[in-house]
N, C-alpha and C positions, 0 to 999 in steps of 0.2 A: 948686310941689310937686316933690319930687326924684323920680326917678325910677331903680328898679334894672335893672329889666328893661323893655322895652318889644317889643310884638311889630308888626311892621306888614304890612299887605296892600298888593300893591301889584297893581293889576286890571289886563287887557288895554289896557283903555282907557289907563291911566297909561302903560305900557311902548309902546305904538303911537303915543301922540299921538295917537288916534283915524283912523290911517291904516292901512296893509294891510301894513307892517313893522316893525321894530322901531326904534324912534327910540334910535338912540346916544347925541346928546348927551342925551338924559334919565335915561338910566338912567347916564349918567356922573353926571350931578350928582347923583341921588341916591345912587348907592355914597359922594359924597365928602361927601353928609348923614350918613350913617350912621356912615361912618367917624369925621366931627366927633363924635360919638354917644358911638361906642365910646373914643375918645380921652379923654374924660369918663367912663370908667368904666361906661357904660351898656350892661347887655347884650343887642344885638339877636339879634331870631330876626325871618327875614324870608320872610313867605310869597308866594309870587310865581305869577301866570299868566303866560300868554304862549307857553307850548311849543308850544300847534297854530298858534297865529301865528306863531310862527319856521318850524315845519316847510312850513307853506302855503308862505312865502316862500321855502324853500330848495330848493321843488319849484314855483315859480314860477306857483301860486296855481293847482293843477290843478280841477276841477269833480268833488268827492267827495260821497257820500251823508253826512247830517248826523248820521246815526247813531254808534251807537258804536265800531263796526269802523273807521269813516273818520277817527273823532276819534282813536282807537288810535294805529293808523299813522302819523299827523301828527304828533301826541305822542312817537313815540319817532324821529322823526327833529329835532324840534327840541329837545327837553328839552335832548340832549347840547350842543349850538348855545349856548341861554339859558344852562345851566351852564358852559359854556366861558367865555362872555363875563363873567360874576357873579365865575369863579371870577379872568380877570385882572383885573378894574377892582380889585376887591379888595386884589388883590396891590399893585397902583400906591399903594394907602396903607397899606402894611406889616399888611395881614390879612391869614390865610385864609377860605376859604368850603369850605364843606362842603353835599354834596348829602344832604335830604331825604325821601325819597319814601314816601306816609301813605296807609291807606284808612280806611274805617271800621272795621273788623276791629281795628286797631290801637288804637282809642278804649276797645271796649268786650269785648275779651277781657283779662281782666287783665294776665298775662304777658307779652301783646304791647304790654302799656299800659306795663306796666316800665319793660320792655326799651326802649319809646323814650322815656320819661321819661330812664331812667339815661345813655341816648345825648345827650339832648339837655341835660342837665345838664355833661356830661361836656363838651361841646364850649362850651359858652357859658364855664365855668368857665377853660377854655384859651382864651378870648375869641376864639374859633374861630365865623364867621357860619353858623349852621344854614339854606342852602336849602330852603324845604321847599313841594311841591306835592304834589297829589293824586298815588297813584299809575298815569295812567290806561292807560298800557301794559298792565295787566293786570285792571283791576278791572270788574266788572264791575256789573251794577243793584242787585247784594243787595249789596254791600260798597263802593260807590263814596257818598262823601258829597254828592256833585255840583256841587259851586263853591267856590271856595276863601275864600269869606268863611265859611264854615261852617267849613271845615276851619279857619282864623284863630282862631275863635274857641274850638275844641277843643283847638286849641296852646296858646294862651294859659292854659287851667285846668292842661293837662302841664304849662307852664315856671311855674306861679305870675306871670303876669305883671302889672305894676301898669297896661299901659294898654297897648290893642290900638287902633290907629290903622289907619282902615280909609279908604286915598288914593280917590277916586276922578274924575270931572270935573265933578261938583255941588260946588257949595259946602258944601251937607250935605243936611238932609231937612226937605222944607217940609212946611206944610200941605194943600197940593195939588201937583198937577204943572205947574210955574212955568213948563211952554213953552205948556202950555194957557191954564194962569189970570196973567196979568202982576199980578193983587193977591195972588198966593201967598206965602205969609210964613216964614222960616227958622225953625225950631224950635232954640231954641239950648240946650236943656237939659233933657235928660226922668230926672227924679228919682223917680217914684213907684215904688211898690213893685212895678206892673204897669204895663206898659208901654198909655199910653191909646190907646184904637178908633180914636180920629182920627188918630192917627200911625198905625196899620195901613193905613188906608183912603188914607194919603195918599201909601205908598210904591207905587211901579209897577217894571214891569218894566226890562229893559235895553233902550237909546234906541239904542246903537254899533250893537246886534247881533255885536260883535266878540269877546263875553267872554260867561261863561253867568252872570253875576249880574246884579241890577239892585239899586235900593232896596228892594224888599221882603227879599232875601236878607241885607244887608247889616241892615238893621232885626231877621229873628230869628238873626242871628250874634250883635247887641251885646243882643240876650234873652239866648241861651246863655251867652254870656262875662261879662256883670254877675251873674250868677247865681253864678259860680264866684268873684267877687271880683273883677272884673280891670270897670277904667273903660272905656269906648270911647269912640271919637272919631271922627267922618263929613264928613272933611272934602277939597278940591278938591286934589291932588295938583302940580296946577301955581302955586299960590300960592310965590313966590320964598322959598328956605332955609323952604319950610313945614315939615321934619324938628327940625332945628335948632330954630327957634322955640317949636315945641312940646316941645321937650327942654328948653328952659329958661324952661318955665312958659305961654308964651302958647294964648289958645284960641280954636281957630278953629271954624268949623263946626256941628255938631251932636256934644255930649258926651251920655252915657249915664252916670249916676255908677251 
């Protein structure tokens, strides 16, 4: 399948390596995925965590309340960090990148639905990469969507996009939790019109603790985004040129049609 648009998540876990900073050479290989991408014509929008894991790290991992005030503070001191680094690796393969920043307010007041519609049209159109994370510096319980596979998946209906690829350090989504059950089975394709009981009952929480999604979130992002039209895809983030591959037709993981 060709693909015009494609939108990807890329989790804490993915950007960490499942450690307590930000892994460089990973987030290098994929800006030079993407970039393969967009070289082909393919235009990304790329939703990304990781700013309270940068900011932890740039304040050398202080012991803050889990709340929202702590996660605040974190967040605006790494966002600019993560956007810094997005915005050179970018540049090293002849793009720009552009910063994002979405709450829910922005989804479902109209004007504000436009206005970043028309934004984010405007930039893919100049093959300009749309940054895009929660806003959490300022949001707060009634306007915060709460994880960015949600917000993925609200991007995806704005940009009209043909397939929301949601990286994370599972291969995809089984029918149980595969560290518990060793006969847990990959679900490699869920078609129906409603998404089946057994795939709810079999998605769990987040295992890193490092990022606020886990499977179940990830599970009703690609409900939200198949709804709008747009395919998902749940699949393990460190599989070698896994962007690429899937750019040019292969399927890894768990697909959502």
């Amino acid at each position: 399948m060709a693909y015009d648009r494609i939108v990807v998540k890329i989790g804490t876990s993915t950007i960490t390596g499942g450690s307590s900073q930000v892994d460089m050479p990973r987030l290098i290989d994929l800006v030079r995925q993407l970039a393969w991408m967009m070289d082909r014509k393919i235009q990304i929008s790329l939703v990304t965590s990781g700013a309270v894991a940068a900011g932890r790290e740039l304040l050398n991992y202080p012991h803050l309340s889990k709340h929202i005030p702590g996660k605040q503070m974190l967040s605006a001191i790494g966002q600019p960090r993560l956007m810094s680094i997005y915005m050179d690796l970018f540049r090293m393969y002849g793009y720009l990148a552009s910063q994002i920043l979405l709450t829910r307010r922005d989804f479902v007041q109209r004007r504000s639905y436009l206005n970043a519609r028309n934004t984010l049209d405007g930039l893919l159109n100049q093959r300009v990469v749309p940054v895009i994370n929660e806003n959490d510096t300022v949001a707060t319980e009634e306007i915060r969507l709460g994880d960015n596979d949600t917000m993925s998946a609200f991007v995806s209906g704005l940009v009209g996009a043909d397939l929301l690829v949601l990286l994370t350090d599972q291969e995809g989504l089984f029918d149980s939790n595969p560290e518990a059950n060793p006969e847990a089975k990959l679900i490699k394709t869920i078609d129906s019109p409603e998404i089946p009981e057994f795939v709810w009952e079999g998605a769990g929480g987040s295992a890193s603790g490092l990022g606020t999604g886990g499977m179940l979130t990830k599970v009703r992002a690609a409900d939200i985004a198949r709804r709008m039209g747009t395919a998902v895809m749940i699949t393990n983030g460190n599989i070698p040129d896994i962007l690429i591959r899937i750019a040019a037709g292969e399927r890894f993981g768990t697909v959502f049609r």
